[in-house]
C-alpha positions in Angstrom: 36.2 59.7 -13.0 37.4 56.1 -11.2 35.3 54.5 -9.1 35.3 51.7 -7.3 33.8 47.8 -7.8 32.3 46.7 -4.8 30.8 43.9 -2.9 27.5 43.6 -4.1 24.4 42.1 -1.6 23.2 38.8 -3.5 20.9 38.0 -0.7 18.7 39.2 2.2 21.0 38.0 4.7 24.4 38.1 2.8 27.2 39.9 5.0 30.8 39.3 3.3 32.0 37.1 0.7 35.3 35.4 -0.8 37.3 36.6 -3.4 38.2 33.5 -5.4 39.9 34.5 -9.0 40.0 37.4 -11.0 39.0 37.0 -14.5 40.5 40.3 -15.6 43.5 42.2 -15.2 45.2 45.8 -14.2 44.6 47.3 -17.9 41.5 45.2 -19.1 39.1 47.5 -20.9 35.9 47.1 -18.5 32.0 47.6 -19.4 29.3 47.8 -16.8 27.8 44.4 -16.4 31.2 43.0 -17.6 32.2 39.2 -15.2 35.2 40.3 -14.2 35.7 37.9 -11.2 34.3 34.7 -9.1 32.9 35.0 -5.5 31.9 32.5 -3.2 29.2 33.3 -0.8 27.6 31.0 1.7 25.6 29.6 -1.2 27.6 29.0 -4.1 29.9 30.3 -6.5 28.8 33.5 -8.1 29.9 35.5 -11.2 30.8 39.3 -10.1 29.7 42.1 -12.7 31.8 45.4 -12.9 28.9 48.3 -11.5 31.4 50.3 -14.0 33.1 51.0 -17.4 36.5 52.0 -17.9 39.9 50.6 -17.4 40.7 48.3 -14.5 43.3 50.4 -12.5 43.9 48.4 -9.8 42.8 45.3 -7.8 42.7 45.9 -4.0 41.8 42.4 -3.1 43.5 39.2 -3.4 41.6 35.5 -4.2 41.1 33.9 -1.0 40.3 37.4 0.8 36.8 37.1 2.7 35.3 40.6 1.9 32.2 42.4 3.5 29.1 43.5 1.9 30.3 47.1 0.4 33.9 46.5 0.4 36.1 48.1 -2.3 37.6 45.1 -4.6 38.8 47.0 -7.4 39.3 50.6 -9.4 38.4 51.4 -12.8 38.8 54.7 -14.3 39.9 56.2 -17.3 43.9 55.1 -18.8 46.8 56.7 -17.2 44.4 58.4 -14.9 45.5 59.4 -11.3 43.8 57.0 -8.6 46.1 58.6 -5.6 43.4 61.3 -4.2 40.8 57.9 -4.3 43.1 55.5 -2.4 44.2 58.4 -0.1 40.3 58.0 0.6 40.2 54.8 1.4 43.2 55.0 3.5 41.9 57.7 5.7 39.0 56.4 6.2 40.7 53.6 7.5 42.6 55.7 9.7 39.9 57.7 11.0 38.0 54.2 12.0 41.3 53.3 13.6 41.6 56.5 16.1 38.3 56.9 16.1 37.9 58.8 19.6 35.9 56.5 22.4 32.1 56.7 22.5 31.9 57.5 19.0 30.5 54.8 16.2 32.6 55.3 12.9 30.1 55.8 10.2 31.8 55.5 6.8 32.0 58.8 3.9 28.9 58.5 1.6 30.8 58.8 -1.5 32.7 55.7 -0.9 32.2 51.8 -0.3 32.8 51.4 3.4 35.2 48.9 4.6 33.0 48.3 7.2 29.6 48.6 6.2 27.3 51.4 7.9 24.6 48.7 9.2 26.7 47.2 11.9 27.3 44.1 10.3 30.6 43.2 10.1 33.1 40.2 8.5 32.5 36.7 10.5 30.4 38.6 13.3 33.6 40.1 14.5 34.1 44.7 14.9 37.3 45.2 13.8 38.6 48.5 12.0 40.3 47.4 8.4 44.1 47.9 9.8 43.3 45.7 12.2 41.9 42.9 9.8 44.7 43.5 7.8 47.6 43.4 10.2 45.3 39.8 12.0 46.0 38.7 8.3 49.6 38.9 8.3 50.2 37.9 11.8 47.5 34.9 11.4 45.7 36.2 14.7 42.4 35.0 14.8 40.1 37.9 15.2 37.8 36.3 16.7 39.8 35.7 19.7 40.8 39.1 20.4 39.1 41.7 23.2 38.7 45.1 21.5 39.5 47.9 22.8 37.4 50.2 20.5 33.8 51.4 20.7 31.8 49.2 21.4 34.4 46.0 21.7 36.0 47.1 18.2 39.1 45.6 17.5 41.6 48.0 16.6 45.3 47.9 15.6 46.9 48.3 19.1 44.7 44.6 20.4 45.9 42.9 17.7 50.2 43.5 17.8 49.1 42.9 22.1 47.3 40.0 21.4 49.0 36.9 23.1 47.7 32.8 22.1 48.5 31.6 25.4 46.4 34.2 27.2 43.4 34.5 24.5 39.7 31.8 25.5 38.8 29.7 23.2 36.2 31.0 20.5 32.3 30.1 21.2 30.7 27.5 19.7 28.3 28.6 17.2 25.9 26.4 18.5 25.4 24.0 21.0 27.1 20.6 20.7 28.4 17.9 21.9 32.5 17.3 20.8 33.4 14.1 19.2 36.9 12.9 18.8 37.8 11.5 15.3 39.5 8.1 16.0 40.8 5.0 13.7 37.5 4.2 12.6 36.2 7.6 11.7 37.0 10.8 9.6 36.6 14.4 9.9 35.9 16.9 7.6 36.3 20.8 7.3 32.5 22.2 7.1 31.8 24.3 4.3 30.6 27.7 3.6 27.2 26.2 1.9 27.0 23.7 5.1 28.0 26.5 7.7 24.8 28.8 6.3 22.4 25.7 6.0 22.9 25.4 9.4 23.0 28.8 10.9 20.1 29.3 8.8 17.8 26.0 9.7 18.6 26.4 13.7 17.8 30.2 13.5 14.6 28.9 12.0 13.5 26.2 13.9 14.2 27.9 17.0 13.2 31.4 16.1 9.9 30.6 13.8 6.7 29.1 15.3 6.2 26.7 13.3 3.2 24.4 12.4 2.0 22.3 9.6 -1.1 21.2 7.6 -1.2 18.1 5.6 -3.3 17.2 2.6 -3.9 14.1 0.1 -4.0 15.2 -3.7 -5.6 13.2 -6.7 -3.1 13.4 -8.4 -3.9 11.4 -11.8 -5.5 14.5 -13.7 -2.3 16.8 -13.4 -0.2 13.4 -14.3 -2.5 13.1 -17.7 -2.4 16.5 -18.6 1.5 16.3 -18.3 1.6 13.3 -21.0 -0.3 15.5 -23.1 2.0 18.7 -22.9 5.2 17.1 -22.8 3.9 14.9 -26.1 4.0 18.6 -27.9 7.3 19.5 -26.4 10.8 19.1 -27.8 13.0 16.8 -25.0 14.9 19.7 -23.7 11.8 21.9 -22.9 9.2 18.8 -21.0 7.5 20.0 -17.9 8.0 18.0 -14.7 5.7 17.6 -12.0 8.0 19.9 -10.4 6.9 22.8 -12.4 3.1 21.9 -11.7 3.5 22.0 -8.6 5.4 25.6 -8.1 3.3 27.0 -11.1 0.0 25.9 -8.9 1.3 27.1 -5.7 1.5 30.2 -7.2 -1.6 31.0 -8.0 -3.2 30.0 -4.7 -0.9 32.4 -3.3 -2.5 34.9 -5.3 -5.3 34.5 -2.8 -3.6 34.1 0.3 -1.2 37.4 0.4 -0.6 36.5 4.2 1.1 32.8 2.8 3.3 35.0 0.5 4.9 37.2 3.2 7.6 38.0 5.8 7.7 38.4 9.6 9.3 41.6 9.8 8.9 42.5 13.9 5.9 44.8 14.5 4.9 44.8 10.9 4.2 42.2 8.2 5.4 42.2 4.1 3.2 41.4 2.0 5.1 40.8 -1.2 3.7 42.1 -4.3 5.0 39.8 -6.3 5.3 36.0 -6.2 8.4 34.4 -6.9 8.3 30.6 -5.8 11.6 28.8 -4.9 12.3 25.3 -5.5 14.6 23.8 -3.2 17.5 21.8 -5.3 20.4 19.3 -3.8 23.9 20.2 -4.6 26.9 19.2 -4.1 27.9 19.6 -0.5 24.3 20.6 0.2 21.2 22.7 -0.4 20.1 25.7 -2.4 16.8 27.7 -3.2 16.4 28.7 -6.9 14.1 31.1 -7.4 11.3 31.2 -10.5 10.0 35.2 -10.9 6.9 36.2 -11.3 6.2 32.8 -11.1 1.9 33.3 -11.3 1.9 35.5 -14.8 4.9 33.3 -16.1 3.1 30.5 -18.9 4.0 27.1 -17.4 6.1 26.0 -20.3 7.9 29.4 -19.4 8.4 27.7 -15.8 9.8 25.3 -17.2 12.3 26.1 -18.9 13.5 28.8 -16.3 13.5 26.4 -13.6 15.4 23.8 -15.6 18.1 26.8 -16.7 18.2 27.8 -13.4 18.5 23.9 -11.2 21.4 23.1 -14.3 23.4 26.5 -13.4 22.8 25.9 -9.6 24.4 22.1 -9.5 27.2 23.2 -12.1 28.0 26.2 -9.5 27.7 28.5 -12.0 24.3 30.8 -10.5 23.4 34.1 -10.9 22.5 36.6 -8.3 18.7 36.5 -9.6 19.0 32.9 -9.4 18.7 33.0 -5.6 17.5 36.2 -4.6 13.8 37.6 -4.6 12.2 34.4 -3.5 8.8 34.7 -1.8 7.6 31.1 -1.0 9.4 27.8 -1.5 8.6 24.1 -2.8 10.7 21.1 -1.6 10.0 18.1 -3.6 11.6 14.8 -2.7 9.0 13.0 -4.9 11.8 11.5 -7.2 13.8 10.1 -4.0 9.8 7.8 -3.2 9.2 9.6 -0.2 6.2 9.4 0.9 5.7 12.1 3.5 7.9 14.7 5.0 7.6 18.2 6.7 10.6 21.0 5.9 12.1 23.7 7.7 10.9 27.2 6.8 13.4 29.4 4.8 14.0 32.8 6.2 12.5 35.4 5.2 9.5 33.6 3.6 6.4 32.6 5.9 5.8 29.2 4.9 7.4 26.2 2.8 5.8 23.2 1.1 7.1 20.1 1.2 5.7 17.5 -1.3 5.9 14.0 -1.5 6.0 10.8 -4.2 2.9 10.8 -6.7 2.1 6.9 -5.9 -0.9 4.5 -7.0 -2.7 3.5 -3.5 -6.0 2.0 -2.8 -8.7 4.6 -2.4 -12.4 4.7 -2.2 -14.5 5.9 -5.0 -18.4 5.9 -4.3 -18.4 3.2 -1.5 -16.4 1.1 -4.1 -12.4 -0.1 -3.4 -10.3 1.1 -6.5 -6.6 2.1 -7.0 -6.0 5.7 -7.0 -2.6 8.1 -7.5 -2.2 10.3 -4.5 0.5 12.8 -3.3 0.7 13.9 -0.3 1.8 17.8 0.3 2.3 19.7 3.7 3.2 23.2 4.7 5.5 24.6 6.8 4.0 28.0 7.9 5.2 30.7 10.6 2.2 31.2 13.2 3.8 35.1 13.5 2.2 35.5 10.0 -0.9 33.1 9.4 -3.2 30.7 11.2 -4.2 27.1 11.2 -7.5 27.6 9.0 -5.9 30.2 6.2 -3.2 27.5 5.7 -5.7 24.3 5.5 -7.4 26.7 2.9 -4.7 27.8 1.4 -3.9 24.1 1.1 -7.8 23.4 -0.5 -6.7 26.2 -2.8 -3.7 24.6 -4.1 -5.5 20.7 -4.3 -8.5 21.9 -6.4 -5.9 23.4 -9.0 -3.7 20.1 -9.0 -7.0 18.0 -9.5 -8.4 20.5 -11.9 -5.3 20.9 -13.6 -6.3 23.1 -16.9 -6.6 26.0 -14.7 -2.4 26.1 -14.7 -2.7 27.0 -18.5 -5.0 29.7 -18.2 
């Protein structure tokens, strides 16, 4: 029986994607978990897996075609078989969004992908019913620029072929800014996708999450020896970086702070069960989160090697879906760029970030005597919805006494 490829969420707050290739074609033998194209979402280029085996039957979505969460892409069925009955589907469903009598909230059929997905969420923030997307495609009408006349401000077919330029007000800015003009001595550039969500992300944080932070000053010179010895052991390919100390200890001070590995969720909290920690990697054009599972049972030699696997397939734009999804608490380490102290913005959904510094030799004091001493300083980001001022600060003890007694990360 044909069914179709959809969509698939690869995030918490994932809405619609782009279509950029297809790797297969109408005829192409398909097996479940088969890449059979590439997607961009806002945070990088992902590989798409058929959800189904059989034939591919037909594509219903071109590359460059931005695609919500749910959204039919392709068929696959059996050879030669009849897909008329399943796109007749699709197309009155479409229909009965289009006509959909006033008052009324079109709620796609169960047994297919909706077009427009049940939770409200819709393409670019804008209600529109698929003909209408379709026919602002051909007609390059800017949806976003056209009063609906639907349920609820839906855009249907009718607003779109009435839709005049002239008449139509200018879009909202996203944000508050201030325009500059680009003149002789200056150059603009087209924002992308990854940039766009870095910043709709980061300003709904900073100005949705309380923020506040607790900084602490870790010996760092016993974790630094212990690496020597481990990575003396270790094959080049497989060394552990002070990187992987640091998630692997995070970690398991979470394991005693459930609140620190948690969401905000309204009138409720989530306490996750497990503890994935994300490490926050530069890429091209921007910022990702990778995302180490079970990152407190995992052997750190194990973290090593998945967060290296993982940062290599994030800068070549080649991540997975697992890659960046699942991710309970994050690290940001700027200790290779010799910084030596910085705070970081919390990434939504998780309820706190830490943001480490540069391991560096400074003078300390060791019984009333001067001497030179290797320090890092660390500081979390944590939201005051979901813990307090003195579980952070301990949370924070927890994590130091692991880094200065560092043999406890290979227990």
């Amino acid at each position: 029986m044909a069914e179709f490829i959809v969509m698939p969420k690869l995030g918490f707050d994932m809405r619609e994607a782009v279509l950029n290739n297809w790797l297969m074609t109408v005829g192409d033998s398909v097996n479940k978990g088969d890449i059979v194209a590439e997607i961009e979402s806002d945070k990088a280029t992902l590989e798409l897996e058929a959800q189904t085996s059989g034939v591919l039957l037909q594509l219903l979505a071109d590359p460059g075609d931005v695609v919500a969460v749910g959204g039919n892409l392709a068929i696959v069925g059996e050879a030669g078989e009849d897909v008329s009955a399943l796109m007749g589907s699709e197309q009155e469903q479409e229909l009965e969004l289009e006509e959909e009598p006033s008052g009324k909230t079109a709620v796609a059929p169960p047994t297919t992908a909706a077009s427009v997905p049940a939770n409200g969420e819709f393409p670019g923030g804008v209600k529109a019913t698929p003909v209408a997307r379709r026919i602002a495609k051909d007609l390059g009408v800017d949806l976003r620029l056209v009063t609906g006349s639907g349920p609820d401000g839906r855009i249907r077919k009718a607003d779109v072929e009435a839709y005049q330029p002239a008449a139509a007000a200018p879009a909202p800015a996203p944000t508050a800014f201030t325009p500059i003009p680009a003149g002789p001595d200056s150059e603009e550039l087209p924002t992308t996708r990854l940039r766009q969500a870095i910043g709709r992300r980061m300003t709904e944080s900073k100005t949705s999450v309380p923020h506040f932070y607790v900084t602490t000053d870790i010996d760092m010179a016993p974790a630094l020896a212990l690496r020597k010895q481990i990575n003396a052991a270790l094959p080049e390919g497989e060394k552990v970086t002070v990187n992987d100390m640091i998630v692997k200890a995070a970690a398991l001070a979470l394991r005693d702070f459930p609140n620190i590995n948690a969401s905000y969720n309204g009138e409720t909290l989530i306490r996750h069960n497990r503890i994935n920690v994300g490490s926050a990697v530069a890429v091209e054009g921007g910022l990702l989160t990778v995302v180490q599972q079970n990152t407190d049972l995992t052997p750190l030699a194990q973290v090593a090697r998945d967060n290296r696997a993982i940062i290599g397939r994030a800068r070549a734009g080649k991540i997975k879906p697992e890659d960046v999804d699942g991710g309970t608490f994050t690290v940001s380490n700027l200790g290779a760029f010799d910084v030596d102290h910085f705070i970081a913005i919390i990434n939504p959904p998780d309820a706190a970030i830490l943001a480490v510094g540069s391991a560096q030799q400074v003078p300390v004091v060791v019984d009333g005597q001067l001497a030179i001493g290797t320090r890092m300083k660390a500081t979390i980001s944590a939201d005051h919805r979901v813990t307090d001022g003195a579980e952070a600060a301990q949370f924070m003890q927890a994590l130091k006494g692991i880094l200065e007694e560092p043999l406890r990360l290979l227990l």
